[in-house]
Backbone as a printed PyTorch tensor [residue, N CA C, xyz], in Angstrom:
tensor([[[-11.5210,  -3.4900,   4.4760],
         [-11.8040,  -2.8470,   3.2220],
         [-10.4980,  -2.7340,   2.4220]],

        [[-10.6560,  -2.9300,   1.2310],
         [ -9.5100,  -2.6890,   0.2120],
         [ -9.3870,  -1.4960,  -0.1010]],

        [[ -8.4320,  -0.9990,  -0.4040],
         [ -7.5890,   0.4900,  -0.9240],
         [ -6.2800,   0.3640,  -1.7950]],

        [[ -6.3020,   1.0360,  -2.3430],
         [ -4.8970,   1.6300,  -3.2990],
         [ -4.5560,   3.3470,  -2.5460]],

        [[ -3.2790,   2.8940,  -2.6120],
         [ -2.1210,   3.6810,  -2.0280],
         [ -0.5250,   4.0220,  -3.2120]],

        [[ -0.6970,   5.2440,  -3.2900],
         [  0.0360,   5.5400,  -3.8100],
         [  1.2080,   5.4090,  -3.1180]],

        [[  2.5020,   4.9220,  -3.5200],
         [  3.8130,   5.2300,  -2.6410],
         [  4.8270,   5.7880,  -3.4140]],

        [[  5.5900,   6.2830,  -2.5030],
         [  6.7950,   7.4180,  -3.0810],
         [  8.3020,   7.1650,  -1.8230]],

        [[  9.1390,   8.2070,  -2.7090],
         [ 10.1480,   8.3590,  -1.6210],
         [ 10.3750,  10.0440,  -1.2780]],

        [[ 10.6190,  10.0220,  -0.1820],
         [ 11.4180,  10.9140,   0.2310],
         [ 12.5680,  10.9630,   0.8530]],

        [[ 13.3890,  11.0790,   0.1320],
         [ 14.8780,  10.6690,   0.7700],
         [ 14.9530,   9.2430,   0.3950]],

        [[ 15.6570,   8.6070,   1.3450],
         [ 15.3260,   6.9510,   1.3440],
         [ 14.0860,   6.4900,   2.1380]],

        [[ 13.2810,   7.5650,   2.5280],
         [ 12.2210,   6.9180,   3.2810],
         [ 10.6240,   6.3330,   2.1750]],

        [[ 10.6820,   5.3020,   2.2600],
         [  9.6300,   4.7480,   1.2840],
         [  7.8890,   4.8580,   1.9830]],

        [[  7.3090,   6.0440,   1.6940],
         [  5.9030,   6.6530,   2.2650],
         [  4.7070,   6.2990,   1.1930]],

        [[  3.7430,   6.1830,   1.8170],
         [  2.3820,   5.8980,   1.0140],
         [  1.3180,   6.8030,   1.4160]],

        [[  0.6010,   7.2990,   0.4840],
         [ -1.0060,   8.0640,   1.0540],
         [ -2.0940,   7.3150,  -0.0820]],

        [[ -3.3730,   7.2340,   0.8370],
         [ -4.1260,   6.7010,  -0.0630],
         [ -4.2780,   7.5870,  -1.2760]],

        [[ -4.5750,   6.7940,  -2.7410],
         [ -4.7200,   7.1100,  -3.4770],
         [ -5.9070,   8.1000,  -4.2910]],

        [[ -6.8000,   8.1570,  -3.3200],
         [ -8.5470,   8.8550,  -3.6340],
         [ -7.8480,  10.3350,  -3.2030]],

        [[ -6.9550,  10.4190,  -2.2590],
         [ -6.3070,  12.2460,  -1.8670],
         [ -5.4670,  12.7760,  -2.8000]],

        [[ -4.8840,  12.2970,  -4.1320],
         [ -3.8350,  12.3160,  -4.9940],
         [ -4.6330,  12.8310,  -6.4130]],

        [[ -4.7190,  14.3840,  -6.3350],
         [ -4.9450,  15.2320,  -7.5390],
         [ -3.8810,  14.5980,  -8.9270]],

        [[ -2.5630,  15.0200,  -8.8710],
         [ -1.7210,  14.5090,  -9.6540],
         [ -0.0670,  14.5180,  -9.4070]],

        [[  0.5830,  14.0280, -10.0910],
         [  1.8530,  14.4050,  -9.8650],
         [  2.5600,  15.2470, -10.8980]],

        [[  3.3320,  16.1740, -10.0220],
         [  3.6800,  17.2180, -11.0930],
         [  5.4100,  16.9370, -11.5420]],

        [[  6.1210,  17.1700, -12.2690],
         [  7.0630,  17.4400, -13.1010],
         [  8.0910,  18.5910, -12.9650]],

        [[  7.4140,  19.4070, -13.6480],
         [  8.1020,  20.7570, -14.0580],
         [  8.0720,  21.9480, -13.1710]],

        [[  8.1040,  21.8420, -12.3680],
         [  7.9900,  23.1070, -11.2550],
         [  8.8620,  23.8610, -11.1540]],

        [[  8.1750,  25.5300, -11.0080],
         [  9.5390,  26.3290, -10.8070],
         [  8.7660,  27.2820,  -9.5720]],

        [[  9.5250,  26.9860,  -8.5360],
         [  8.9690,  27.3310,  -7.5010],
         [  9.2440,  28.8820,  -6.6070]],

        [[  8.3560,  29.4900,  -6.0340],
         [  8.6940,  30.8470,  -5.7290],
         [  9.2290,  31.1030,  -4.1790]],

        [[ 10.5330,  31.6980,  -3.6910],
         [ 10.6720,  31.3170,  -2.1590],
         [  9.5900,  32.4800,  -1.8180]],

        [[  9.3080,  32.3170,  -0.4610],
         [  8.1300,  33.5310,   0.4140],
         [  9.4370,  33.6040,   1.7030]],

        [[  9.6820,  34.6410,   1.2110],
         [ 10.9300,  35.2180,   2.6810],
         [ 10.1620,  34.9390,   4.3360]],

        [[ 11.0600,  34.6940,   4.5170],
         [ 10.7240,  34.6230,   6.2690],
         [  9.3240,  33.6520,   7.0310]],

        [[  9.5360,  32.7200,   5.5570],
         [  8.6000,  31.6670,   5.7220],
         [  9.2550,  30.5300,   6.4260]],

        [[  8.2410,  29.5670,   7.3460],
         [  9.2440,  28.4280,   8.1670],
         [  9.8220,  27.4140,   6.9700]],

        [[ 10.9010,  26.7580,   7.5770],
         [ 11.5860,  25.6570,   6.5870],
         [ 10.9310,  25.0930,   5.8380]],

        [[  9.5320,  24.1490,   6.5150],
         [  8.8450,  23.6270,   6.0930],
         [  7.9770,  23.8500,   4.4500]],

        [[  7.7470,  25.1180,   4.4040],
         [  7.4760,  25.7900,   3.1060],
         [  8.1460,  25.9510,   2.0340]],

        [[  8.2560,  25.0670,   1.0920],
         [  9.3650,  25.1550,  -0.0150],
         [  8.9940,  26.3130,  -1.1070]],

        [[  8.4290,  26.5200,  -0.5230],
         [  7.2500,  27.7650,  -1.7580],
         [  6.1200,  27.8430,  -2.3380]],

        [[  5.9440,  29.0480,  -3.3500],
         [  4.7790,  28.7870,  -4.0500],
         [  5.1300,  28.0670,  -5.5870]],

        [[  3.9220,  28.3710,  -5.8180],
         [  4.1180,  27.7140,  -7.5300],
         [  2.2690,  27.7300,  -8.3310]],

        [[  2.6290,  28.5810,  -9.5910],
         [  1.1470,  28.7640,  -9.9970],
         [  1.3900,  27.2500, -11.1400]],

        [[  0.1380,  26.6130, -10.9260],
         [ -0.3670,  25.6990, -11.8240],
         [ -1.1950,  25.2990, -12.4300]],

        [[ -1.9690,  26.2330, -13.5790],
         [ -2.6990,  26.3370, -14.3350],
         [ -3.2720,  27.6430, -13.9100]],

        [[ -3.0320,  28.6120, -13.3060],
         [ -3.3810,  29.9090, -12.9570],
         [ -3.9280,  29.8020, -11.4770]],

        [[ -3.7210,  28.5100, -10.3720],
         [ -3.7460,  28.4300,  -8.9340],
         [ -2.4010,  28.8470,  -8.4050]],

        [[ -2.2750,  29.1410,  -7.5610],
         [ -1.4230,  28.8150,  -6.3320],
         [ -1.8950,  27.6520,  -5.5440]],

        [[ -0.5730,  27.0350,  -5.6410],
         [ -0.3490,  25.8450,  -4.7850],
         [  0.8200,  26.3020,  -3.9230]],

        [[  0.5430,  26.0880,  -2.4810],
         [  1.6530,  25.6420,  -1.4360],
         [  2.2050,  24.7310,  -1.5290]],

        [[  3.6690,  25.0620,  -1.4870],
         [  4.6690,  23.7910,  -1.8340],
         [  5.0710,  23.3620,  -0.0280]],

        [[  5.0470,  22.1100,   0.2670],
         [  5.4220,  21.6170,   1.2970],
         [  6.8820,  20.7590,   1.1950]],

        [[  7.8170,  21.0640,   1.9090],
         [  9.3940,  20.2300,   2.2740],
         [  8.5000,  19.0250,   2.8830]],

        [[  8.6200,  17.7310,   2.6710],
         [  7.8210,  16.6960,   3.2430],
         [  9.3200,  16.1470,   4.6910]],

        [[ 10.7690,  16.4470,   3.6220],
         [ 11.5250,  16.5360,   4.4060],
         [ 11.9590,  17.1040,   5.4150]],

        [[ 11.7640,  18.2010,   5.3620],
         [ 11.3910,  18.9640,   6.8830],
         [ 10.1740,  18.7700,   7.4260]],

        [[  8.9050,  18.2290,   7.2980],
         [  8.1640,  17.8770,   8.1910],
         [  8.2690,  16.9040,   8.8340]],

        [[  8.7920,  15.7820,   8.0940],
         [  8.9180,  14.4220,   8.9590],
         [ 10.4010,  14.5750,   9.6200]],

        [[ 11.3650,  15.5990,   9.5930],
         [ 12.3840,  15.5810,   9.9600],
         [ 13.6020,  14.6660,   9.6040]],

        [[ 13.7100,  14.6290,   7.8070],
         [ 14.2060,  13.3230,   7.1170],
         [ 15.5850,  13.8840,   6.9830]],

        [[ 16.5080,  13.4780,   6.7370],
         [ 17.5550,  14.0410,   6.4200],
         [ 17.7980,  14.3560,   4.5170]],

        [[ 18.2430,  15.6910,   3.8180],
         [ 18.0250,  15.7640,   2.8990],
         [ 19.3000,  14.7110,   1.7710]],

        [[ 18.1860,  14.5240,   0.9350],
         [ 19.1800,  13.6250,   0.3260],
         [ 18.9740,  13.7730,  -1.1940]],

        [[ 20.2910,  14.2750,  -2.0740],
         [ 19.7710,  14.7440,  -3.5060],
         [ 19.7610,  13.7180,  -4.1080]],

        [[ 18.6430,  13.6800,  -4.9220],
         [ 18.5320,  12.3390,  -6.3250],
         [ 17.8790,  13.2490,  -7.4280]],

        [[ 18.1060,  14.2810,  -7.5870],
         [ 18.0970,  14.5600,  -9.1730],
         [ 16.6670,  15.4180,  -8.8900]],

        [[ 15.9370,  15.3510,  -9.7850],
         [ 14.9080,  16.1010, -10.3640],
         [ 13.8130,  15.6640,  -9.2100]],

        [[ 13.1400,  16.2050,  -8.7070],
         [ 11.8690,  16.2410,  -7.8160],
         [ 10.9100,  16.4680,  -8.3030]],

        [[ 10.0310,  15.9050,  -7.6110],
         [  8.4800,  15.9290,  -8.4540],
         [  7.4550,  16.2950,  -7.0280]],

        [[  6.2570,  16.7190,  -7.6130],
         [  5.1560,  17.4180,  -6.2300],
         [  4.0120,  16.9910,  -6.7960]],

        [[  3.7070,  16.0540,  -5.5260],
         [  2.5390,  15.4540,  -5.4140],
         [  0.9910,  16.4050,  -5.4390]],

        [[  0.1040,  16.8970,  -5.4700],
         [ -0.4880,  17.3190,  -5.6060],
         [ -1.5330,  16.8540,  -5.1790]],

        [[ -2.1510,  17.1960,  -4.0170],
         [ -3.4530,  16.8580,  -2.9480],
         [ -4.7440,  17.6940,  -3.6410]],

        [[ -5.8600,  16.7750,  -3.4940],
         [ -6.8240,  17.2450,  -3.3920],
         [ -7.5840,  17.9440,  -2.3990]],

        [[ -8.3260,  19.0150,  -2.6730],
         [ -8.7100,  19.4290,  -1.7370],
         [-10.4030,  18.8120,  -0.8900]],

        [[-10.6580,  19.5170,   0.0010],
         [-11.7880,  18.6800,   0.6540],
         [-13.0070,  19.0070,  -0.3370]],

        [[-13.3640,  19.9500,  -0.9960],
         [-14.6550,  19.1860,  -2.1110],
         [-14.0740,  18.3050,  -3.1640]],

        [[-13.2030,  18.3930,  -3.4430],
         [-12.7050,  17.2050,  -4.6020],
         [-12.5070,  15.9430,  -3.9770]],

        [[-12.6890,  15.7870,  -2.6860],
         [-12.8880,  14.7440,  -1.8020],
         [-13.9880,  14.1490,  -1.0940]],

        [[-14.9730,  15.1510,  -0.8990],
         [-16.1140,  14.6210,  -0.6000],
         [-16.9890,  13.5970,  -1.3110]],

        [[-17.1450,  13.7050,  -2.2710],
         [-18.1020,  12.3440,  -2.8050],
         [-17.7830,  11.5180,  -2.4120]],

        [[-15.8880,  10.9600,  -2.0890],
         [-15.4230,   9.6450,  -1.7180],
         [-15.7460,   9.4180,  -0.5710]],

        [[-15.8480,  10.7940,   0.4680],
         [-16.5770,  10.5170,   2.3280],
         [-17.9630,   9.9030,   2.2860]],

        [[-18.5180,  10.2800,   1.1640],
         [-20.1200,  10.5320,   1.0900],
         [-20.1010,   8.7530,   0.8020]],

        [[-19.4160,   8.4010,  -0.3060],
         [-19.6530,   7.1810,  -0.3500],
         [-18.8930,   5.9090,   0.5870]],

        [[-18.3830,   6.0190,   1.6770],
         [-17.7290,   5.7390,   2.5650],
         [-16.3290,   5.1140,   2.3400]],

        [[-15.9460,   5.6750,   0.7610],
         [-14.3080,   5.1430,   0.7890],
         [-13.0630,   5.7120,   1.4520]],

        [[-13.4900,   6.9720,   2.2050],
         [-12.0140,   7.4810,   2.3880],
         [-12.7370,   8.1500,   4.2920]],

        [[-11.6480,   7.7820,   4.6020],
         [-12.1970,   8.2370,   6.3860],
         [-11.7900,   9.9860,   6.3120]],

        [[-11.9720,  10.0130,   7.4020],
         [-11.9770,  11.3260,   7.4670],
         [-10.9190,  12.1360,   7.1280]],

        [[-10.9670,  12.9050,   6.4280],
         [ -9.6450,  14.0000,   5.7910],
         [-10.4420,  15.1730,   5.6450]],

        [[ -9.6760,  15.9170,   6.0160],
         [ -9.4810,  17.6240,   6.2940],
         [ -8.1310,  18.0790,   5.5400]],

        [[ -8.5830,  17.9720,   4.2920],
         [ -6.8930,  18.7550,   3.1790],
         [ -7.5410,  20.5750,   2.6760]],

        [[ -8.5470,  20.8500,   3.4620],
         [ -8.8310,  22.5610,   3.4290],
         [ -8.9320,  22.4920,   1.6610]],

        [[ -9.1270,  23.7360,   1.3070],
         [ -9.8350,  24.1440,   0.1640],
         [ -8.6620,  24.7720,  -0.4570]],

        [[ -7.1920,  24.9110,  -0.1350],
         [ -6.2970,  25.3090,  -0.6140],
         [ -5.2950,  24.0050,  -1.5770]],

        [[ -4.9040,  24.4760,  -2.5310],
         [ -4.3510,  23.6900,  -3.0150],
         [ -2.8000,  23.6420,  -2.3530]],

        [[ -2.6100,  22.0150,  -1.3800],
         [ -1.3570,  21.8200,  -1.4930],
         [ -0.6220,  20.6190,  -2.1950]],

        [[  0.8240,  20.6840,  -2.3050],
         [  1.9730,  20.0390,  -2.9230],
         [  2.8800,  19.3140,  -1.6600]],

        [[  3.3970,  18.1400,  -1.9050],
         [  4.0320,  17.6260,  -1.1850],
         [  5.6490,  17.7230,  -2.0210]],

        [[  6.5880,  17.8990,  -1.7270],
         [  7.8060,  17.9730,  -1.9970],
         [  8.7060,  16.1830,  -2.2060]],

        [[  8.3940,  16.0410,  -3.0710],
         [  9.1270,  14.2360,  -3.1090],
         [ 10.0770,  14.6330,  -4.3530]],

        [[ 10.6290,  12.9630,  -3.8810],
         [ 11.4270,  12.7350,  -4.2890],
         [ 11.3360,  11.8760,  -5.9960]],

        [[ 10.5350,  10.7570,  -5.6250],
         [ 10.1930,  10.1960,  -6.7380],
         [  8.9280,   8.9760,  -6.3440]],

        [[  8.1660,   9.0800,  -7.5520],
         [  7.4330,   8.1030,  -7.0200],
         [  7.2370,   6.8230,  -7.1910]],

        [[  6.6190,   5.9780,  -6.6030],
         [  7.0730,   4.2190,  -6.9770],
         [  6.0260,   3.5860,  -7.6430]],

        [[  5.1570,   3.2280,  -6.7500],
         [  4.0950,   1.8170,  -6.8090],
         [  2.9170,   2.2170,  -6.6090]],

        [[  1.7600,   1.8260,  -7.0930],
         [  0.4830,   1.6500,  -6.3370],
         [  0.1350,  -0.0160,  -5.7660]],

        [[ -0.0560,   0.1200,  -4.8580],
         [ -0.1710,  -0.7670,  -3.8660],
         [ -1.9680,  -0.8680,  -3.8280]],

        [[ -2.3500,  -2.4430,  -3.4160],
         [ -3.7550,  -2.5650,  -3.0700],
         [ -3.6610,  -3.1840,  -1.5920]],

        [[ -4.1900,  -2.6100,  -0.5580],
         [ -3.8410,  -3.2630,   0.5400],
         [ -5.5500,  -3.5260,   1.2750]],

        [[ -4.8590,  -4.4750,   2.1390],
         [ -6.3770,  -4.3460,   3.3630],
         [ -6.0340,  -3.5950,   4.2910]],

        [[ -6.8190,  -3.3990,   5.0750],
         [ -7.1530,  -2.7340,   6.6490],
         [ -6.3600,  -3.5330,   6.8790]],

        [[ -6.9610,  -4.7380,   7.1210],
         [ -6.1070,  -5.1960,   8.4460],
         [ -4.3100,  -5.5390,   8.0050]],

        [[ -3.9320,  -5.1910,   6.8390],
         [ -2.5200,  -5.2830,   6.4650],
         [ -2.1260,  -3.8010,   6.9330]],

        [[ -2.5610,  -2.8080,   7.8230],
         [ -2.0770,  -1.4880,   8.5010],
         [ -1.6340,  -2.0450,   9.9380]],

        [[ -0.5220,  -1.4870,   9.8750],
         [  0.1500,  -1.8970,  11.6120],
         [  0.1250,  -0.4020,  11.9010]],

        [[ -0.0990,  -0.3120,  13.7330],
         [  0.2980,   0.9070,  14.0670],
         [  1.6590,   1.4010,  13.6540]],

        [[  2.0520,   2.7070,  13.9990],
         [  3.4700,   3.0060,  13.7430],
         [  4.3770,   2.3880,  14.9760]],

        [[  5.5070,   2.3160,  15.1070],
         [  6.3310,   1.2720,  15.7240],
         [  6.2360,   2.8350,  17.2670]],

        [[  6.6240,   2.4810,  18.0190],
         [  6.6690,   2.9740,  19.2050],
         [  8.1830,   3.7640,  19.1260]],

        [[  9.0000,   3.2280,  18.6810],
         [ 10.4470,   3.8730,  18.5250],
         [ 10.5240,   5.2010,  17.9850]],

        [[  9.4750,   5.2850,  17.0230],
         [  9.5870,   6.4340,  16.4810],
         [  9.1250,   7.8350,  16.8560]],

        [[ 10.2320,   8.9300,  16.5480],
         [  9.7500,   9.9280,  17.7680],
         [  8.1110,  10.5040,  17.6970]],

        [[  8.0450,  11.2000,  19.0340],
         [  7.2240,  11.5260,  18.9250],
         [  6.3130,  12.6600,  17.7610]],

        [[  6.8760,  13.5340,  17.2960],
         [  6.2140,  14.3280,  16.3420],
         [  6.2880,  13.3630,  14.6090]],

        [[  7.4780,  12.4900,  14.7440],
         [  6.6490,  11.5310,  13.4180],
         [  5.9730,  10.7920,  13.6000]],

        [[  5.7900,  10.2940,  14.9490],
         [  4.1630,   9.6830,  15.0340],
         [  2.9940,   9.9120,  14.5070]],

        [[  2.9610,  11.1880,  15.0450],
         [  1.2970,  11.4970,  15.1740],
         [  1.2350,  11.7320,  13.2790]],

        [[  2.1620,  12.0960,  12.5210],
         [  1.9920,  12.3820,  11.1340],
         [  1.8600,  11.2310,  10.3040]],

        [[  1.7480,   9.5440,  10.9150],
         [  1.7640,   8.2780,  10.5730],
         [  0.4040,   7.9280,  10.8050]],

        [[ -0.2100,   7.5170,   9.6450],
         [ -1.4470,   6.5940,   9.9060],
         [ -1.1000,   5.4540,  10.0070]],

        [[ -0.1320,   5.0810,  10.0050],
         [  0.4750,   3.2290,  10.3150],
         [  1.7520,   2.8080,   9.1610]],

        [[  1.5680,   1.1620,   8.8700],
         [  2.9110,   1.0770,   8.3890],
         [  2.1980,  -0.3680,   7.6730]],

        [[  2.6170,  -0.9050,   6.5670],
         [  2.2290,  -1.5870,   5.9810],
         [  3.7030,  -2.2540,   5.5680]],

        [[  3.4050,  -3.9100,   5.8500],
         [  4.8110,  -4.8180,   5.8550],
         [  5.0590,  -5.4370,   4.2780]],

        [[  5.6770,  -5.2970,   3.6860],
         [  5.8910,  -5.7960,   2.5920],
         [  7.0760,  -6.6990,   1.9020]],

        [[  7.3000,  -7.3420,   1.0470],
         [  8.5320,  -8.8110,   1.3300],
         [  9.4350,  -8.4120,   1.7510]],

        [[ 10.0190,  -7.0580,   1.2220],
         [ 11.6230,  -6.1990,   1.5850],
         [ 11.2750,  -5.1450,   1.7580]],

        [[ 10.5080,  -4.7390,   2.4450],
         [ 10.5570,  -3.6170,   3.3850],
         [  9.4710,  -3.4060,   3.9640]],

        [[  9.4860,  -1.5200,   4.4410],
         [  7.9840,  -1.4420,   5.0970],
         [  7.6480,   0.3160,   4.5100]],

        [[  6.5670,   0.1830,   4.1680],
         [  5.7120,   1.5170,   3.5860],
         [  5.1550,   2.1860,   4.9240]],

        [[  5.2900,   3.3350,   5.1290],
         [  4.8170,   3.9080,   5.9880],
         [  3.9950,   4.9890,   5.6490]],

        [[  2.7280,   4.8970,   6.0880],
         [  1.2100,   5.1360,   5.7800],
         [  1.4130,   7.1240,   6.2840]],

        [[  1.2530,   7.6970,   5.5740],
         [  1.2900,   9.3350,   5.8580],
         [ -0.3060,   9.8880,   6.0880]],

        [[ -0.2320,  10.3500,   7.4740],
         [ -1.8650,  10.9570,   7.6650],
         [ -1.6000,  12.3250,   7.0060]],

        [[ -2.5280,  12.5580,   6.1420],
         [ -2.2660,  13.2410,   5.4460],
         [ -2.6530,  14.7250,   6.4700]],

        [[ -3.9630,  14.8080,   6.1840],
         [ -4.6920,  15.8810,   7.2940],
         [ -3.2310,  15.9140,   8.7320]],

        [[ -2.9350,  15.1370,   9.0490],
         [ -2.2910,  15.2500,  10.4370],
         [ -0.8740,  16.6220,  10.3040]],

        [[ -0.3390,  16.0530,   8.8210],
         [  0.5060,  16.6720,   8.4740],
         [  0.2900,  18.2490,   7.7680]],

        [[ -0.5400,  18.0270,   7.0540],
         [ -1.2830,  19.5990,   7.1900],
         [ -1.6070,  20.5610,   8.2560]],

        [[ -1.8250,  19.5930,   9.3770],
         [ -2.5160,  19.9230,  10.8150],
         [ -1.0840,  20.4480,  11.5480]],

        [[ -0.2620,  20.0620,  10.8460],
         [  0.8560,  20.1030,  12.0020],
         [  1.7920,  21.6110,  11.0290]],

        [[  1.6310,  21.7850,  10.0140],
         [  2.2350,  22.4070,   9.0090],
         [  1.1820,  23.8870,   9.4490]],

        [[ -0.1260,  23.8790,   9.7800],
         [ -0.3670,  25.6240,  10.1030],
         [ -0.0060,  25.6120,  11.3250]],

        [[  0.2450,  24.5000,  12.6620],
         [  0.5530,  25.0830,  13.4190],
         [  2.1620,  25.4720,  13.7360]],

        [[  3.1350,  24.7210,  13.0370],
         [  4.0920,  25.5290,  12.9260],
         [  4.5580,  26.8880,  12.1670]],

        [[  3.3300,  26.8280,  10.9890],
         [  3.3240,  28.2560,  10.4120],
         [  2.7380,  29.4770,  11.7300]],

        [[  1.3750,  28.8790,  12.0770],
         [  1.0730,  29.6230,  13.2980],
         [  1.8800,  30.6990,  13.9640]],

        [[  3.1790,  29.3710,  14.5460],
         [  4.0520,  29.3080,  15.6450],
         [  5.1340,  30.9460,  14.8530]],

        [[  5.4770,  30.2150,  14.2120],
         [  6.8030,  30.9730,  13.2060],
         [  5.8780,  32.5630,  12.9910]],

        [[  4.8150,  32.8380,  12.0810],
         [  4.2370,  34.0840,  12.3410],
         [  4.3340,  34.7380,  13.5290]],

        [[  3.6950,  34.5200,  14.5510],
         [  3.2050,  35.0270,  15.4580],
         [  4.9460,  35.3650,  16.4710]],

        [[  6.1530,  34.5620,  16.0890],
         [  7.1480,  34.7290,  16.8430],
         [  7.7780,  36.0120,  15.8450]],

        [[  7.4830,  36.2540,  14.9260],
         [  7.9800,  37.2210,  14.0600],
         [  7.9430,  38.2810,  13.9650]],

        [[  6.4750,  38.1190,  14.2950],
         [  5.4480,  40.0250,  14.7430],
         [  5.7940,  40.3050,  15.9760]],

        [[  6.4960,  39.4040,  16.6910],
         [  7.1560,  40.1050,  18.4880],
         [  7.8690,  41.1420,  18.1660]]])
C-alpha cells in the first residue's frame, strides 16, 4: 500500500511519521515549564484555547541536543480525528489518546510517498529502547528516514511519566 510520510529533523536525526497522524505544524510557541516534570516534557502550551503537551522528541529517542535556531511542534492528532482513516483501512493501528500532543522538532523537510514494502525493520544495532519507538527505516539515495511509531512513543512517554510520579510521592 502507498502512503505519505511526513519527515523532519531532530537534531541531525532525519525521522518520518505517517502523514494521516499530523494535525499541523506549529511556529510560534511559547511554552509553559510544569516543575518536577520528567525531561521528556518540554511543557505546556495553549493553542487556540487547548492545552497541548509538549514532548522533547530529543529526550525520548535519547538524541543528543543540537541548536539550529527556531523550533517548530508538530502537532498529532488525536484518536477520533483519526478514526475515519482506521475505519477506512488507511492507517494501522494508532492509539494517540484524546489529548492533544506536540512533538518538539527541529525543522521540517519532505513529504515522501512510499510503499510497504520500501519499510525495512530497524537495524539491530540500535539500542534497545530506540527500537521499540521505530516502526522501521526507509532507504533513500543519500540517506535513511527512520519511520517513528508514533503510539509506541506516547506509550513509552506515560510510562516514564508513570515512573517519575510515583518515585516523587515516596
Amino acid at each position: 500500500m502507498t502512503r505519505q510520510v511526513a519527515t523532519f529533523r531532530v537534531g541531525d536525526t532525519f525521522l518520518g511519521v505517517d502523514i494521516l497522524l499530523i494535525k499541523e505544524v506549529y511556529r510560534h510557541m511559547t511554552l509553559t515549564p510544569v516543575p518536577g516534570a520528567p525531561p521528556h516534557l518540554g511543557g505546556l502550551m495553549n493553542l487556540r484555547g487547548r492545552v497541548v503537551t509538549v514532548i522533547d522528541l530529543n529526550v525520548c529517542l535519547d538524541l543528543p541536543q543540537v541548536e539550529t535556531g527556531e523550533k517548530r511542534l508538530l502537532i498529532m492528532k488525536t484518536n477520533s480525528e483519526i478514526a475515519q482513516y482506521q475505519r477506512l483501512g488507511k492507517l494501522e493501528e494508532a492509539d494517540l489518546g484524546e489529548d492533544i500532543v506536540g512533538f518538539l522538532i527541529n525543522r521540517m523537510e519532505e513529504v515522501l510517498t512510499i510503499e510497504d514494502e520500501d519499510v525495512l525493520p530497524a537495524p539491530p544495532n540500535l539500542p534497545v529502547i530506540e527500537r521499540k519507538l521505530i516502526d522501521g527505516v526507509v532507504k533513500l539515495k543519500n540517506r535513511l528516514v527512520i519511520l517513528l511509531d508514533v503510539s509506541a512513543v506516547l506509550e513509552d512517554v506515560v510510562a516514564v511519566s508513570t515512573k517519575v510520579s510515583s518515585g516523587n510521592a515516596q
